[in-house]
C-alpha positions in Angstrom: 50.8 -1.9 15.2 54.0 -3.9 15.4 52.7 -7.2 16.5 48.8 -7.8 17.2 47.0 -10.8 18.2 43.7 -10.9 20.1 43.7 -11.4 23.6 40.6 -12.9 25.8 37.7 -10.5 26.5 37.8 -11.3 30.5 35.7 -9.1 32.2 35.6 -6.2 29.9 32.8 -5.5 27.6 35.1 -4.6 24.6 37.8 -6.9 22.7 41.4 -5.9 23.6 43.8 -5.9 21.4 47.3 -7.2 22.1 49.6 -4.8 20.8 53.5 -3.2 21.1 55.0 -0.2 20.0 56.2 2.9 21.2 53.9 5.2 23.3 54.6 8.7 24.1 53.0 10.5 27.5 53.0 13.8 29.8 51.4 14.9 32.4 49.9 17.7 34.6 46.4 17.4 32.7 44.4 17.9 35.6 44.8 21.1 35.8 46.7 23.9 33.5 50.5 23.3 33.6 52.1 24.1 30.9 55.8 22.9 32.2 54.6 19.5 32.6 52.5 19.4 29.0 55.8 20.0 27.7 58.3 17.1 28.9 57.3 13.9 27.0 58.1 10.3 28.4 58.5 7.1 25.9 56.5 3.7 27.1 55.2 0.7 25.3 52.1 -0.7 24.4 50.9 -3.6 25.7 46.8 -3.6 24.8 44.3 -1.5 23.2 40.7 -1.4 22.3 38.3 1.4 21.6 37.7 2.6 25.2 41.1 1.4 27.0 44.5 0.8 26.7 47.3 -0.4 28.5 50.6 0.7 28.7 54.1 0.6 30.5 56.0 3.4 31.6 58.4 4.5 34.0 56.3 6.8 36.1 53.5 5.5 38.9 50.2 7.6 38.5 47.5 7.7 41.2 44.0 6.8 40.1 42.3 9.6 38.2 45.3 11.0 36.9 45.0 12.1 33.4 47.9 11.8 30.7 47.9 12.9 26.9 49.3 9.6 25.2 50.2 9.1 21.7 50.4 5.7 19.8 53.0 6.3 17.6 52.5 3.0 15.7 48.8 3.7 15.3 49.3 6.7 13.3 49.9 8.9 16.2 46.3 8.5 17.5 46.4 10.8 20.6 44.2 11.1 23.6 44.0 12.7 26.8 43.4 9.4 29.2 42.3 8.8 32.8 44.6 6.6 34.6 42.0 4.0 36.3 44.7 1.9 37.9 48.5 1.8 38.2 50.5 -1.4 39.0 54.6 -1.7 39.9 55.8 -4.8 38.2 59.0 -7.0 39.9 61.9 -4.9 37.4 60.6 -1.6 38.3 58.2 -1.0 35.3 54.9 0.1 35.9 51.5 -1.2 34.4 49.3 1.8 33.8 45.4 0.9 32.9 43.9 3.7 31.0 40.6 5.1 30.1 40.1 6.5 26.6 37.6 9.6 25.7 34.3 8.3 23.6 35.8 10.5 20.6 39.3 9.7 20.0 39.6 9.3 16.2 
């Protein structure tokens, strides 16, 4: 992780880590779709803990969307996430909240 300092707990049940670093994502993980599995996207990191992350990208994604991210700072920990909310910020950039599987190593 490139830069980390602890950020407040709010109303999560686990600690979040404040975090940035490259992030790479695709889609089309709701159902089989090979094309889309394919074409990778590059976003940041902003926060991460063992459940959730949060990143930025340049692509909105409806609620319930699910993406296979990679932290590439974090030695390329990878996950299939659910998008659990999605948030346009004022330059364009969008927040993305995600969901991470119990067993990502």
């Amino acid at each position: 992780m490139s830069s980390i300092s602890k950020t407040s707990r709010d109303a999560r049940t686990e600690e979040r880590i404040k975090t940035t670093g490259v992030v790479y994502y695709s889609e089309g993980f709701e159902t089989y779709d090979p094309a889309k599995h394919a074409t990778s996207y590059t976003g940041k990191a902003v926060d991460l803990s063992d459940r959730g992350a949060c990143i930025t990208t340049g692509h909105f994604f409806p609620n319930g969307t699910k993406i296979r991210v990679t932290f590439r700072d974090m030695k390329n920990l990878t996950a299939i996430a659910t998008v659990r909310w999605c948030l346009e910020t004022a330059d364009g950039v969008y927040r993305v909240g995600l969901q991470l599987p119990k067993d990502v190593d």
